[in-house]
C-alpha positions in Angstrom: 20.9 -5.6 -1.2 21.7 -2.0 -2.0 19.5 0.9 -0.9 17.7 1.0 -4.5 16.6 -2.5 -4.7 15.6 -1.9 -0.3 13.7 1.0 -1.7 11.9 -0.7 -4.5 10.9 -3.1 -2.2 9.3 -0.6 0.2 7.8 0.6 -2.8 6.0 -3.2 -3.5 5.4 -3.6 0.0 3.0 0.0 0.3 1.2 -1.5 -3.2 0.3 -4.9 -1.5 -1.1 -2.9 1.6 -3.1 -0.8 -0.2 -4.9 -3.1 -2.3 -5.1 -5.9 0.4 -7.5 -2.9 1.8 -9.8 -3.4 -1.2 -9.8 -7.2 -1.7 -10.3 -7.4 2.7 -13.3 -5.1 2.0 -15.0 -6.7 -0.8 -13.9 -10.4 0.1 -17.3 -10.6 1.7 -19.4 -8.8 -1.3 -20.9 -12.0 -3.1 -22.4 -9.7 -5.8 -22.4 -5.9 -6.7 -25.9 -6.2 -6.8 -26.5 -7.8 -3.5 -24.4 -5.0 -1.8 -24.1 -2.3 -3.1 -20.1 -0.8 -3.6 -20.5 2.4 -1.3 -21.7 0.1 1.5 -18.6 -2.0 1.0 -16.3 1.3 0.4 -18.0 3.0 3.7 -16.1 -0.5 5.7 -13.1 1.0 4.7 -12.6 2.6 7.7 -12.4 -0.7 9.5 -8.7 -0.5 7.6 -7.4 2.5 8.1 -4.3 0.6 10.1 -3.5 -0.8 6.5 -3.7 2.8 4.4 -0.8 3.9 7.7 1.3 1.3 7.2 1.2 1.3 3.4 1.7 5.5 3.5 4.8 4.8 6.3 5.9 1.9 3.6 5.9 3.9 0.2 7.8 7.1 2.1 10.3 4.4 3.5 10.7 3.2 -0.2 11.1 6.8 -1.7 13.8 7.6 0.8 15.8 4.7 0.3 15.9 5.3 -3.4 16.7 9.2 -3.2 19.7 8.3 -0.9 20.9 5.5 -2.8 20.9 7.9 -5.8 22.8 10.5 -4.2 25.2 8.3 -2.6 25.5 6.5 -6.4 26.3 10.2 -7.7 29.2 11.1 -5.2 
């Protein structure tokens, strides 16, 4: 696997952590009309582990794809 397809990868890996965020939070919302969506958005801060590790994830991603351009270049 070249340093693109590594980075690309990153890249997927930072947009499965921060939806997973959104699906964990409203998993338990049986209807928008029950609860409303700013009570369910406010548990968001229960995650913030997740919004890290997808933030670390997509700057891992970028870098691999910046260095594999350069090093593709030279």
């Amino acid at each position: 696997m070249n340093r693109r397809a590594a980075g690309v990868s990153f890249c997927f890996i930072a947009t499965i952590l921060y939806v997973s965020r959104y699906f964990i939070v409203t998993s338990g919302v049986v209807s928008y009309a029950d609860v409303p969506l700013k009570s369910a958005l406010v548990r968001l801060g229960d995650y913030d582990i997740l919004l890290i590790l997808s933030i670390a994830s997509l700057i891992i991603g970028v870098i691999y794809i910046i260095v594999g351009e350069v090093k593709k270049e030279k």
